[in-house]
C-alpha positions in Angstrom: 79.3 25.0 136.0 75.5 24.1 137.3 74.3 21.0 137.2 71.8 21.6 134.5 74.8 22.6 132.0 76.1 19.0 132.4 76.1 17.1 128.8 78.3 14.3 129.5 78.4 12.1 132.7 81.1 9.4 131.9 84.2 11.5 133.2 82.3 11.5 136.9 83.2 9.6 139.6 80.4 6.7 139.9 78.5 4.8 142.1 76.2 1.5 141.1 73.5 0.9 143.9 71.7 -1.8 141.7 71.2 -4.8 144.0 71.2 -2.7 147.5 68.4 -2.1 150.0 67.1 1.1 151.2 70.0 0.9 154.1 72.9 -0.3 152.5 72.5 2.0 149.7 72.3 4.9 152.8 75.8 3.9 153.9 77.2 3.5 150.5 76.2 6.9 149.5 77.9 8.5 152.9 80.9 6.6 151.9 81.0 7.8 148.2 80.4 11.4 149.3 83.0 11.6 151.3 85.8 10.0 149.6 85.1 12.0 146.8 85.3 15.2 149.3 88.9 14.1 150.0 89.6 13.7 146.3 88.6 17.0 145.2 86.0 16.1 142.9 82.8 18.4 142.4 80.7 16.4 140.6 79.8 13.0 140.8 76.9 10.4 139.3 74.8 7.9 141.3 73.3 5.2 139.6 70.2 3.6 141.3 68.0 3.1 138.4 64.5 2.9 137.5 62.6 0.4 139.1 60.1 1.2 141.5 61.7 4.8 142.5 62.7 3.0 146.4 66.4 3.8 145.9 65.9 7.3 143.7 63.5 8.7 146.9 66.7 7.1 149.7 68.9 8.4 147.2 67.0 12.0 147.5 66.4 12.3 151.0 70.4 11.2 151.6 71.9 13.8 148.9 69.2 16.3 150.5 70.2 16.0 154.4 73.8 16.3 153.5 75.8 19.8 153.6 78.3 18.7 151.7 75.7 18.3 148.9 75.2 21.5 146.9 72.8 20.3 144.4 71.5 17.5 142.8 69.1 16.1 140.3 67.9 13.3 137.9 69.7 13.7 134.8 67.9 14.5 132.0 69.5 12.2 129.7 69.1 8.9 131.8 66.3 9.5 135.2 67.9 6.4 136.5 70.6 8.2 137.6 71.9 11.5 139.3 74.4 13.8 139.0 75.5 15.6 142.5 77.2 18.7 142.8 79.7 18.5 146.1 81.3 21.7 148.0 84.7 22.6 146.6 87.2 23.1 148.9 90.7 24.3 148.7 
């Protein structure tokens, strides 16, 4: 499945940055991405909202500089959040 195929988001694995800074959101991102690595899920949703696009550009440049990141974007339903697509492995 691609990411643009993606309909419904509320069965994904979900991270909330409302109330962090550039940095802390940074970390918390790393953090997510990786447990979910571990767990085996592929797809995952991060929430930073709207606002005034700081923590959708940090959450951008994070998912961007990351291998195990193999696409993201805003979701077209809701562009204060996006849905990541994560390496699979077995």
């Amino acid at each position: 499945m691609k990411l643009s195929d993606v309909i419904f988001i509320n069965s994904f694995p979900t991270l909330d940055l409302h109330g962090y800074d550039r940095d802390s959101a940074r970390v918390k991102i790393l953090e997510f991405i990786s447990d979910n690595i571990v767990m085996g899920n592929e797809f995952i949703t991060i929430i930073h909202g709207v606002g005034s696009g700081t923590l959708r550009r940090e959450v951008d440049e994070t998912l961007r500089k990351n291998r195990n990141v193999v696409e993201h974007q805003i979701f077209r339903a809701n562009n204060g959040c996006t849905i990541v697509r994560l390496v699979k492995f077995k």
